[in-house]
DSSP file (Angstrom, degrees, kcal/mol; ACC not computed):
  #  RESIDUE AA STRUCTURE BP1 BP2  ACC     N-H-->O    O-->H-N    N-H-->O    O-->H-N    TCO  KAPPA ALPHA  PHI   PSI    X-CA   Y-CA   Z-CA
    1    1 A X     >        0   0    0      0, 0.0     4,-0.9     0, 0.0     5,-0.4   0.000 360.0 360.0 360.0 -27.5    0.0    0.0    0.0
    2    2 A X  H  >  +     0   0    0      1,-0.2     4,-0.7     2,-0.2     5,-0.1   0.693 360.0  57.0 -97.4  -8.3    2.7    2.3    0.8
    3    3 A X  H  > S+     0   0    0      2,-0.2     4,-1.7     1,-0.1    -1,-0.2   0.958 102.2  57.1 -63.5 -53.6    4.3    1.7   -2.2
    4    4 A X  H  4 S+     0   0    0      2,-0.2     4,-0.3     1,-0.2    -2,-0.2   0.571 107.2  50.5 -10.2 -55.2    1.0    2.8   -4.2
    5    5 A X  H >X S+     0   0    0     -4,-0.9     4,-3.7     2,-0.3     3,-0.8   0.823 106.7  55.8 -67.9 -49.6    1.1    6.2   -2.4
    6    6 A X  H 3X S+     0   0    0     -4,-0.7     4,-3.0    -5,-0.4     3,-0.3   0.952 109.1  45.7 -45.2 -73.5    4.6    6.7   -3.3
    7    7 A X  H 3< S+     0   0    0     -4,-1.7     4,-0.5     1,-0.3    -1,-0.3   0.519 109.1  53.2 -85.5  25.0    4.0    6.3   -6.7
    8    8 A X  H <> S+     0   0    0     -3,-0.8     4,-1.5    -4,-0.3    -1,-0.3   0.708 111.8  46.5 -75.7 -34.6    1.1    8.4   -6.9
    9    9 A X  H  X S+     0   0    0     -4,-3.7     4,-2.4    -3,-0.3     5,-0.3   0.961 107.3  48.4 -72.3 -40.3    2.6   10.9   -5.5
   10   10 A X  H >X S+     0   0    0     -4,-3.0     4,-3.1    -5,-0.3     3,-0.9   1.000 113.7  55.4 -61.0 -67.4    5.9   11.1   -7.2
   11   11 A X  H 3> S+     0   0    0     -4,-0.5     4,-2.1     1,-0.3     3,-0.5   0.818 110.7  48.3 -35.1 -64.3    3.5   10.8  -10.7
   12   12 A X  H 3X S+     0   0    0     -4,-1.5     4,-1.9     1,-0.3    -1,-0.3   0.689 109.6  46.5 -77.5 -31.0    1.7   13.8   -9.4
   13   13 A X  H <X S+     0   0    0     -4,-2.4     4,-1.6    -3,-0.9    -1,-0.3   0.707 106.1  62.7 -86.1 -15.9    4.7   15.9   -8.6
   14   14 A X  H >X S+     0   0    0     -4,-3.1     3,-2.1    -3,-0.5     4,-0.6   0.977 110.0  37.2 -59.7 -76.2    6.1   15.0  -12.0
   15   15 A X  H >X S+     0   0    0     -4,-2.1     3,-1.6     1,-0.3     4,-1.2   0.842 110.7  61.0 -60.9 -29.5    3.1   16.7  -13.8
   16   16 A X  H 3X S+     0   0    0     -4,-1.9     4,-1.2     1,-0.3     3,-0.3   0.891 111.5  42.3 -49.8 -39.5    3.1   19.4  -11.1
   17   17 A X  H << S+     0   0    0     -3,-2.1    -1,-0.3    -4,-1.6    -2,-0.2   0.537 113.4  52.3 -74.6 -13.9    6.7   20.0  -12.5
   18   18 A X  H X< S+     0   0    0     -3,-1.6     3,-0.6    -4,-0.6    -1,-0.3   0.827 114.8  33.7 -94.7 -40.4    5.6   19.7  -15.5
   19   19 A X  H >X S+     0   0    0     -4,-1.2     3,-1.7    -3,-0.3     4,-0.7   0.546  90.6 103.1-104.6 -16.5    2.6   22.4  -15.5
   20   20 A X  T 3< S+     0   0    0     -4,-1.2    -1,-0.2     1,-0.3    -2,-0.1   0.515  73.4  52.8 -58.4 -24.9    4.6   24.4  -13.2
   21   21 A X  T <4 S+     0   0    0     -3,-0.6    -1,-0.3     1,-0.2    -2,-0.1   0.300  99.2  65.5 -72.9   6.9    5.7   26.9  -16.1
   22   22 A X  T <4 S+     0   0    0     -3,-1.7    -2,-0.2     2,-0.1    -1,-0.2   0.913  97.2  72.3 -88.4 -29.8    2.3   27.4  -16.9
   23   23 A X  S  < S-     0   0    0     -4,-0.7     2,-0.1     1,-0.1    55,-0.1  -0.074  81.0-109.6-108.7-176.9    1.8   28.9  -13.8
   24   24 A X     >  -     0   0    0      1,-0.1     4,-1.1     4,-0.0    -1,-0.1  -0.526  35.1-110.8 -89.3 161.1    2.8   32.5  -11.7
   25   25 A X  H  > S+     0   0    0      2,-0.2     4,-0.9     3,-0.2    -1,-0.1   0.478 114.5  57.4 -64.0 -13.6    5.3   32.8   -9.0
   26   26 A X  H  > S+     0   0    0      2,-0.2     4,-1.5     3,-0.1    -1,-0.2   0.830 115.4  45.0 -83.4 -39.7    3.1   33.5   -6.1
   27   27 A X  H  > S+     0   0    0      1,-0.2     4,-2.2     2,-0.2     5,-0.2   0.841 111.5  49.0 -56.2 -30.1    1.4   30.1   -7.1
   28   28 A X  H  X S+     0   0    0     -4,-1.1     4,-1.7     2,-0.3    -1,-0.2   0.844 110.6  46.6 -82.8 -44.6    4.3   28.5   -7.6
   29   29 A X  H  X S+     0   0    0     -4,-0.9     4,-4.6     2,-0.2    -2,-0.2   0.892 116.0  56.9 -72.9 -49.2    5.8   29.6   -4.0
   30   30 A X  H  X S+     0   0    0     -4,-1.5     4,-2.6     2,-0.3    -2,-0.3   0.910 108.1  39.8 -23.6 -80.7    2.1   28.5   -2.9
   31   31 A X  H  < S+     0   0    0     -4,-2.2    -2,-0.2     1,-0.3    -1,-0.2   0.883 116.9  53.0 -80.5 -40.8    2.3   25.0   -4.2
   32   32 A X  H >< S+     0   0    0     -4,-1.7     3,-1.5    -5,-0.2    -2,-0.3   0.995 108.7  50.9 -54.4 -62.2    6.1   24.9   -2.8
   33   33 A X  H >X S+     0   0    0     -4,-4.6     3,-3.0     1,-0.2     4,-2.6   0.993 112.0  47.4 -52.4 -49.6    4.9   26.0    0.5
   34   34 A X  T 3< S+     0   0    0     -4,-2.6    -1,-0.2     1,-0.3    40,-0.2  -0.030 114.2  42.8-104.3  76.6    2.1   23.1    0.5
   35   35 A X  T <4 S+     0   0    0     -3,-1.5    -1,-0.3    -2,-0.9    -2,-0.2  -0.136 105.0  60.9-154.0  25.4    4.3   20.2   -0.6
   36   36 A X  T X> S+     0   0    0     -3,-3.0     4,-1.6    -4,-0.2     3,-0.5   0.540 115.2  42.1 -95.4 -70.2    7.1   21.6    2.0
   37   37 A X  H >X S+     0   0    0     -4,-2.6     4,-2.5     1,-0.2     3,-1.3   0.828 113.1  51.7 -27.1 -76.4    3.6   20.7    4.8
   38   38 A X  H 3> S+     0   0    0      1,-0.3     4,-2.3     2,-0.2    -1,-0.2   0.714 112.0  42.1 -31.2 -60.3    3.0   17.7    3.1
   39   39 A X  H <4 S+     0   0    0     -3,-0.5    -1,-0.3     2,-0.2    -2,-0.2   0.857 120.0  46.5 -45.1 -53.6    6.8   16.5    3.4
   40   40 A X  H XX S+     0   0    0     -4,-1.6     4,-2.9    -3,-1.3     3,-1.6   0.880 114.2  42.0 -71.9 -47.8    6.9   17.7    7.0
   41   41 A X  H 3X S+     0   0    0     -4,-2.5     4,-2.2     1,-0.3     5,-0.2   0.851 120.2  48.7 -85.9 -35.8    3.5   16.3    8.4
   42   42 A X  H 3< S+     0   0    0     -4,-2.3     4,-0.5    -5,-0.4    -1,-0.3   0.471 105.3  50.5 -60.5  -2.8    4.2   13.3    6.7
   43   43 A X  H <4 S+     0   0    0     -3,-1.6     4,-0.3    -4,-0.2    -2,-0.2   0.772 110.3  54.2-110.2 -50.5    7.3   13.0    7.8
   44   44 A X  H  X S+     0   0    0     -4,-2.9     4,-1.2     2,-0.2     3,-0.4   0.754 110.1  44.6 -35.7 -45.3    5.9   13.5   11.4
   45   45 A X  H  X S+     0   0    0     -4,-2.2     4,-3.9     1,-0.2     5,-0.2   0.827 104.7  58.8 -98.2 -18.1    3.3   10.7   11.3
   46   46 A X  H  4 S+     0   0    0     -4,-0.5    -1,-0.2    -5,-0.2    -2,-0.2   0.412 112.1  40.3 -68.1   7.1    5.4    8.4    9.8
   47   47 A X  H  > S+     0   0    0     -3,-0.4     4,-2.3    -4,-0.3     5,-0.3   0.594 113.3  58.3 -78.2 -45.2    7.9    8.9   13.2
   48   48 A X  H  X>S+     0   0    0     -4,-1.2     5,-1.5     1,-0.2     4,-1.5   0.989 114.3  36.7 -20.7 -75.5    4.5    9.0   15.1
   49   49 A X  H ><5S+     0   0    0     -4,-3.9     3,-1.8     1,-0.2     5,-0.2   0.960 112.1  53.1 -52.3 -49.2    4.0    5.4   13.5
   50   50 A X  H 345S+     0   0    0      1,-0.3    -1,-0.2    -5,-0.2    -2,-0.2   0.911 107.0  57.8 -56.8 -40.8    7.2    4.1   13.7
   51   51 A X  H 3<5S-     0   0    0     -4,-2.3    -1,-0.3     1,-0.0    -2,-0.2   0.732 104.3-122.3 -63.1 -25.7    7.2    5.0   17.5
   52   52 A X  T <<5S+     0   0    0     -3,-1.8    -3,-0.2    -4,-1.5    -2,-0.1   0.951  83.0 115.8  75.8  51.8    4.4    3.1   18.2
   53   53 A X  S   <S+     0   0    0     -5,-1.5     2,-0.3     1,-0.4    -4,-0.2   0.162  88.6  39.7-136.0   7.5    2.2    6.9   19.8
   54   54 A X  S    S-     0   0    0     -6,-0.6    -1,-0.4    -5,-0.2    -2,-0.3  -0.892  86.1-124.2-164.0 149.2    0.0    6.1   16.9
   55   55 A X    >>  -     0   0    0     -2,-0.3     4,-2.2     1,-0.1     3,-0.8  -0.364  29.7-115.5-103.6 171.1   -1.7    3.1   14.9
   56   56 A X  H 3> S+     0   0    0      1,-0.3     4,-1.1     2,-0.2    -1,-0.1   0.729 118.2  58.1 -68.3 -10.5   -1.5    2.3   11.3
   57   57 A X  H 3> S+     0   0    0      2,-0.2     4,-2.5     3,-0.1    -1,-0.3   0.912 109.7  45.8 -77.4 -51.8   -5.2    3.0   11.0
   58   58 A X  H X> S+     0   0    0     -3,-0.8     4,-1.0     2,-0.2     3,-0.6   0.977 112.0  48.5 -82.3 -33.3   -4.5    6.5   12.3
   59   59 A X  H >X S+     0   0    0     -4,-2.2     3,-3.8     2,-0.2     4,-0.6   0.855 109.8  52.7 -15.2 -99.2   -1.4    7.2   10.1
   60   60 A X  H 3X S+     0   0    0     -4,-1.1     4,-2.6     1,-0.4    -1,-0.2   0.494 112.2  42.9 -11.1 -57.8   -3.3    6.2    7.4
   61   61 A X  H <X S+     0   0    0     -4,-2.5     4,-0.9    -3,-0.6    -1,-0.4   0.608 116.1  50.0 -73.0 -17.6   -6.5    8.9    8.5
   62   62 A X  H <X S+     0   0    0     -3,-3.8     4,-1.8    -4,-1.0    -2,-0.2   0.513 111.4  47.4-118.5 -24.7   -3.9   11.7    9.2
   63   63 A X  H  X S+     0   0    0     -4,-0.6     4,-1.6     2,-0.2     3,-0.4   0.944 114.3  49.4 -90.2 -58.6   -2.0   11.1    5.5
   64   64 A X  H  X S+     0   0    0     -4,-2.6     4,-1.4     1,-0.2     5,-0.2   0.898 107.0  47.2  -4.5 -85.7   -5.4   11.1    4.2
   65   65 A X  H >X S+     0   0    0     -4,-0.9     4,-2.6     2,-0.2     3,-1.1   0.916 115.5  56.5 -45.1 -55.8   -6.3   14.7    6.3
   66   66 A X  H 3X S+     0   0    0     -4,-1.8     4,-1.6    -3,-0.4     5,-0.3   0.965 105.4  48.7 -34.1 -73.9   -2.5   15.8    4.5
   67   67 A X  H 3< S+     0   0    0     -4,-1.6    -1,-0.3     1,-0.2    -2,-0.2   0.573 111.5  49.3 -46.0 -23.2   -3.7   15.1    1.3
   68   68 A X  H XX S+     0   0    0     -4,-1.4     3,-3.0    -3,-1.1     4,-2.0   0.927 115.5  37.4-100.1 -84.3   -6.6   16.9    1.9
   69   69 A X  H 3X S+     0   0    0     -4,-2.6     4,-1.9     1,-0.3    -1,-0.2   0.805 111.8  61.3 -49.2 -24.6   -5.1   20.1    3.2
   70   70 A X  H 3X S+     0   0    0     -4,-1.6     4,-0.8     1,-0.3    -1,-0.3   0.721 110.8  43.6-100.1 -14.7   -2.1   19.7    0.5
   71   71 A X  H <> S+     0   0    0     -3,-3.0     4,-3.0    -5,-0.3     5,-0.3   0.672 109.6  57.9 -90.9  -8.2   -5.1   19.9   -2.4
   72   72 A X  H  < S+     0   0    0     -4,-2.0     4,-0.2     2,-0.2    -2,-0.2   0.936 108.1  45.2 -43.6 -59.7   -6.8   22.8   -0.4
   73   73 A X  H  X S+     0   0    0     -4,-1.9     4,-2.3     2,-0.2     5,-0.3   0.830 114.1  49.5 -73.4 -61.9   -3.7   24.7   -0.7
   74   74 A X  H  X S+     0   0    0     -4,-0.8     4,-1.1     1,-0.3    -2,-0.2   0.907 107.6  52.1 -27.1 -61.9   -3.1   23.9   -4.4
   75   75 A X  H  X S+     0   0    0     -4,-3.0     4,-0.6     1,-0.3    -1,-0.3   0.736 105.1  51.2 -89.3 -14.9   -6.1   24.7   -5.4
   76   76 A X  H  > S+     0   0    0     -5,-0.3     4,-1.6    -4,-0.2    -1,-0.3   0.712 111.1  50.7 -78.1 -31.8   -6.3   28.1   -3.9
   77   77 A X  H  X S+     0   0    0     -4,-2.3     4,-0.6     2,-0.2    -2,-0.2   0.845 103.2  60.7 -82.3  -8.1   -3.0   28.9   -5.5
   78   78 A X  H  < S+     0   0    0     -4,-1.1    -2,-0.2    -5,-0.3    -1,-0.1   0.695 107.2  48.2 -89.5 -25.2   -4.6   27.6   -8.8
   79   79 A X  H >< S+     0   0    0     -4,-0.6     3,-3.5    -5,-0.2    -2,-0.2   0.935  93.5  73.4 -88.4 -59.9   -7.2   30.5   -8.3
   80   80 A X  H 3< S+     0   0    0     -4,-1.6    -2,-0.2     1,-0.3    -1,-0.1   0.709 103.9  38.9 -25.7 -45.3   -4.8   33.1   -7.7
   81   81 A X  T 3< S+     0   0    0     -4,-0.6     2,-0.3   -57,-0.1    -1,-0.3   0.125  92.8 101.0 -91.7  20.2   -3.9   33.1  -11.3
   82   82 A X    <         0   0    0     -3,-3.5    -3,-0.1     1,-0.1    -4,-0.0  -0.822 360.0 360.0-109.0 147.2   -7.5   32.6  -12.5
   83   83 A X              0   0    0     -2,-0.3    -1,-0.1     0, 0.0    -3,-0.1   0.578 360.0 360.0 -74.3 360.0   -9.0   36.2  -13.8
């Protein structure tokens, strides 16, 4: 499963890289700030897990709640550049 995630994400930050000229530099600093979160809070509940202060079920609900927040963020810089 965690493999899955991986590469969905890496796939996703490839076209982000990809579409990333398309886009302005306050969006672009935007979408750099939330996939600096994403990397950090993930990086946090997988120590969490590892530690045994939380179970794979809640990992699992808390990368979930990341993704969440990390399209939030996107998609409000994705409006910034809309007229």
């Amino acid at each position: 499963m965690k493999f899955n995630k991986f590469s969905i994400v890496a796939s996703a930050a490839a076209l982000s890289l990809g579409l990333a000229a398309c886009d302005g530099p306050q969006e672009n600093a935007m979408e750099a700030e939330a996939e600096q979160m994403e990397d950090n809070r993930d990086a946090m509940v997988n120590d969490m897990e590892a530690s045994g202060e939380i179970t794979d079920e809640q990992a699992d609900a808390m990368d979930d709640q990341t993704d969440a927040m990390e399209e939030s963020m996107e998609e409000t810089a994705d409006d910034m550049d809309t007229p």
